[in-house]
N, C-alpha and C positions, 0 to 999 in steps of 0.2 A: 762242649768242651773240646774246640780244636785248635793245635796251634802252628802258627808256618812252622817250617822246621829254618828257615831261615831267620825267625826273629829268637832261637835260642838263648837267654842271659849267658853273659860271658862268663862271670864269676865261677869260680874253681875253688873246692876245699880244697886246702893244702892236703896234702898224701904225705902226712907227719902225724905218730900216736900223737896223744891227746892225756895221757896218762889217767887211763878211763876207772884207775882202780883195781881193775879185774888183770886176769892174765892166764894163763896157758893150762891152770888146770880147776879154773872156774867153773861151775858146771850153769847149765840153763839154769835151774831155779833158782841158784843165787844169784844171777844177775838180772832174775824178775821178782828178787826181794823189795817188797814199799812201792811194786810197780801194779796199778790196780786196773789191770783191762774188762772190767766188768762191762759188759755191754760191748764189747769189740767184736768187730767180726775179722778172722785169720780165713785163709784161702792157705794151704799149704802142698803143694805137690809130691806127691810120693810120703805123703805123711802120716804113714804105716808102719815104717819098716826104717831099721837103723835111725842116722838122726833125726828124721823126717820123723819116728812115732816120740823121740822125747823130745821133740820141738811142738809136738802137738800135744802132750801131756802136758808140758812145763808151760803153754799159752793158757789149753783151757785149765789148768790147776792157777794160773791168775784171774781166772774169769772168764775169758775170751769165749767165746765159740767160733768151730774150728770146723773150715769145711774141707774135706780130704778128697780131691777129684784123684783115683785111682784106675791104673790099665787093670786091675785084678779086684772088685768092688765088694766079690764076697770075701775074701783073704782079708781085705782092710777093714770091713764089718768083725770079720773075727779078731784078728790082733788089736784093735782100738774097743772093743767090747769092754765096759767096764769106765770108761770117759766118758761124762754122760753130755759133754757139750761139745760132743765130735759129731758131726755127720760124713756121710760119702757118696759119691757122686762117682760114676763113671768117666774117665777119657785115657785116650792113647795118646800121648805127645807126639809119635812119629807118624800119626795118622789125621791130615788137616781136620778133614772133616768132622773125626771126633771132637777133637779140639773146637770148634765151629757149632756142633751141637749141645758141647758141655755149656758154652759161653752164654748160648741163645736158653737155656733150662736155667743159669742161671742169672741171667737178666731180668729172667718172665718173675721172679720172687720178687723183684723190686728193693732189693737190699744192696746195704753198700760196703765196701770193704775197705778195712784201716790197716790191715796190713795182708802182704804178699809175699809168700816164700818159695821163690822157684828150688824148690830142694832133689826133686827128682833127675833121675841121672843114670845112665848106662857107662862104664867102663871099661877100656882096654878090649872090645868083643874083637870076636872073629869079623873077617872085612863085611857084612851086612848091607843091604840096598834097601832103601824103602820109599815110597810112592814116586817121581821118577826117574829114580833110580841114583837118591841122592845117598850117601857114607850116612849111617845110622847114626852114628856119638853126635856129629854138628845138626842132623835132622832132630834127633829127640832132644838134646840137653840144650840147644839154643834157639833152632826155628818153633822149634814145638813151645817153650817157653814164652821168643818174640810173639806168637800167634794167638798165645793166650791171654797175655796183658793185654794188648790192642785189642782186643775182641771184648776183652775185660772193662775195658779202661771206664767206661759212660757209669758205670758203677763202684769205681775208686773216687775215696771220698778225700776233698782237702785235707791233710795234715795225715794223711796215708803214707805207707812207706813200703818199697818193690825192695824185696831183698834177692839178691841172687848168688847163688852156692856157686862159687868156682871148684878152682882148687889150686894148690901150691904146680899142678899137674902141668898149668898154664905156661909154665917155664919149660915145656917140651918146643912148645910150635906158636910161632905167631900164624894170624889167619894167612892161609896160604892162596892166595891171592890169583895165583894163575895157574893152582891144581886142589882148589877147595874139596871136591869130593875125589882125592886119590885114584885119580883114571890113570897114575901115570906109576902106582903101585903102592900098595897098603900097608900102612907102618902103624898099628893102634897104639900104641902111645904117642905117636906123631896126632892122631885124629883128636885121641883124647885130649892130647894139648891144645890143640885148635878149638874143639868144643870149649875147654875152659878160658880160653885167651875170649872166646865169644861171648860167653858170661860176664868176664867183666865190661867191654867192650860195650854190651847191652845197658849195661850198669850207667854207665858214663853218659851215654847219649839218653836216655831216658829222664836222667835225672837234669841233663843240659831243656830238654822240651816238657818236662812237666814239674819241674820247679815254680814259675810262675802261676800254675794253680794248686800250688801247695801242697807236690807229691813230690816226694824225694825218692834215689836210690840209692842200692848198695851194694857192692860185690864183696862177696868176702873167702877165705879157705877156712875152712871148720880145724883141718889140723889134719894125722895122718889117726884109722882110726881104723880097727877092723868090724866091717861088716856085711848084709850080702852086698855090696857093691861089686865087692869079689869076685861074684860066683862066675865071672866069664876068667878067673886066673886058675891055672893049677897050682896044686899044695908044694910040687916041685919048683915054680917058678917061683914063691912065696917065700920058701926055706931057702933058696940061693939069694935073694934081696937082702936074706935076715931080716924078714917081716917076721915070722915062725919059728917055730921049733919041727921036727918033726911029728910030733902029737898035735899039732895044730895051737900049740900056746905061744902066745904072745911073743918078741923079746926085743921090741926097740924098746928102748925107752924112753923115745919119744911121741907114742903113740898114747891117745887118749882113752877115754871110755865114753861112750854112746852122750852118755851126760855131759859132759864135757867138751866132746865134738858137736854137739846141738848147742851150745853157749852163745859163741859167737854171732850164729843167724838170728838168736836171737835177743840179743843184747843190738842189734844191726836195727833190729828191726820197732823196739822198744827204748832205747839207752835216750834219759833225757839232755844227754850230752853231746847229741848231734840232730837237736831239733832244728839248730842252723845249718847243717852237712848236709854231703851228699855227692854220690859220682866218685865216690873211694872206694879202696879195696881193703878189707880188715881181715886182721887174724890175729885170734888172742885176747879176744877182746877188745879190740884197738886198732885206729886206725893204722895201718902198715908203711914202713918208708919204703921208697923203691930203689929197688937191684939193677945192677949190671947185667951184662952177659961176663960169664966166669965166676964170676959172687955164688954164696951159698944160697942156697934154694929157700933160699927166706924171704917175706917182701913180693912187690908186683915188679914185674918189669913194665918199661917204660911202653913198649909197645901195646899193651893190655889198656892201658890208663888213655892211650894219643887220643884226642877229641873229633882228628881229621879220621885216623880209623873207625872210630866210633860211629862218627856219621855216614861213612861208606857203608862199613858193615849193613847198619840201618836201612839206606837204601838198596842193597843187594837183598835182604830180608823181608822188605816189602813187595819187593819184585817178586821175588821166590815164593812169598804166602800169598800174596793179593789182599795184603789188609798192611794200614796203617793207620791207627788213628787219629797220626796227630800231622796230615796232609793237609796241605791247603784245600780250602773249601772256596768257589764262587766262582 
């Protein structure tokens, strides 16, 4: 299963909802109401914890079984305790080799997987270096993702679908192109938007090279939501956003609940309404139109979705992990 990266299909879903039904305070399990994944198999990253554990309830509560590769394996044994068609596995996203070992454990099973949820993700940290010396947010939330589809891929099955969690965040930073790991001074919401600009980015071109064997992608923003994604923010910097109150309760009201922000990746990743899609960016249930710069922080920007970044990206990603799958061979 390899393919040039040169003979990509040109075709593009338009980046226009679709009027999917659903909408902003849908939760997961209603948009896998009459959807029967008995016999599926889900691969979901970080899906333990926040949306990641009711994207994993709300799959295997359709049938699915649900493999959780986790950096914390006995935490995710305890929190998923109780879902009998979870498993967990070990890996670090910001550690290749992990990643490299999870992929090889599980290839050696011989099973294949119908859907993929890059849901894990680090946020806003302090400035971070990890293996040589790359910005933590783009090394765990995008290279560590890129490293494990490809590593993956000989085990995604036709008519499979690669979902990938941005977030609305992506309107911070397009990829920063000639200071990608902030050698030139660290701004974590700048990183964090580059990590999410990369997600979708990933989205695009994945879905441009594994479309022809009947694998689609998907980027999407789940919405604004609290959970531990957090825990690199203070409760000061939280209360001055008007995220919080000072008690720690709630007060956008635009912000979702757990169920709710797990919806969307998974309506992404199931919805019989984009069996022909693919290489879009959703939120809401639906596919998203795209934003300016100055426009409200709703929608993709145009930079996130570009096909010629996408394929950059791709190859600076394969440089950087030493794996790609879908390389010319001969």
């Amino acid at each position: 299963m390899t393919t040039p990266q040169n003979e990509a299909a040109p075709h593009r879903t338009p980046q226009h909802p679709i009027g999917s039904g659903f909408g902003a305070t849908s939760t997961a399990r209603e948009v896998l109401r009459g959807v029967d994944l008995d016999g599926a198999l889900a691969l979901v990253t970080g899906g333990y914890s926040g949306l990641g554990l009711e994207t994993t309830r709300a799959l295997a509560g359709a049938g699915a079984r649900v493999v959780v590769p986790a950096r914390r394996p006995d935490i995710a044994r305890e929190a998923l305790d109780g879902i009998d068609n979870a498993e967990v596995d070990e890996v670090d996203l910001a550690d290749l080799d992990s990643v490299r070992e999870f992929a090889e454990r599980f290839l050696a099973t011989d099973r294949t997987l119908d859907i993929v949820i890059n849901n894990a993700a680090v946020m806003a940290c302090p400035e971070t270096r990890v293996g040589p010396g790359w910005e933590a947010q783009f090394a765990t939330n995008h290279l560590g993702h890129y490293a494990l589809v490809n590593r993956v891929w000989p085990a995604i099955a036709s008519g499979a679908r690669v979902v990938s969690v941005s977030s609305t965040g992506h309107h911070n930073s397009p990829i920063r192109w000639e200071d990608p790991w902030f050698e030139r001074g660290y701004d974590k919401w700048q990183a964090y938007g580059q990590a999410k600009t990369a997600n979708v980015l990933f989205a695009v071109h994945l879905d441009a090279l594994a479309r022809q064997s009947g694998v689609r992608a998907f980027a999407l923003h789940p919405g604004g939501i609290l959970t531990p994604l957090q825990r690199h923010l203070a409760r000061e910097e939280m209360v001055a956003a008007g995220w919080i109150d000072e008690d720690g309760n709630a007060l956008n009201p635009s912000f979702k609940t757990p169920e709710q922000g797990a919806a969307t990746q998974v309506w992404a990743a199931t919805s019989p309404r984009l069996a022909d899609a693919g290489g879009v960016y959703c939120e809401d249930c639906d596919i998203a139109e795209t934003t300016v710069e100055g426009g409200p922080r709703k929608g993709v920007r145009s930079y996130a979705t570009d096909p010629e970044q996408a394929a950059r990206l791709w190859r600076l990603s394969a440089e950087l992990t030493g794996v790609d799958a879908f390389a010319t061979t001969g």
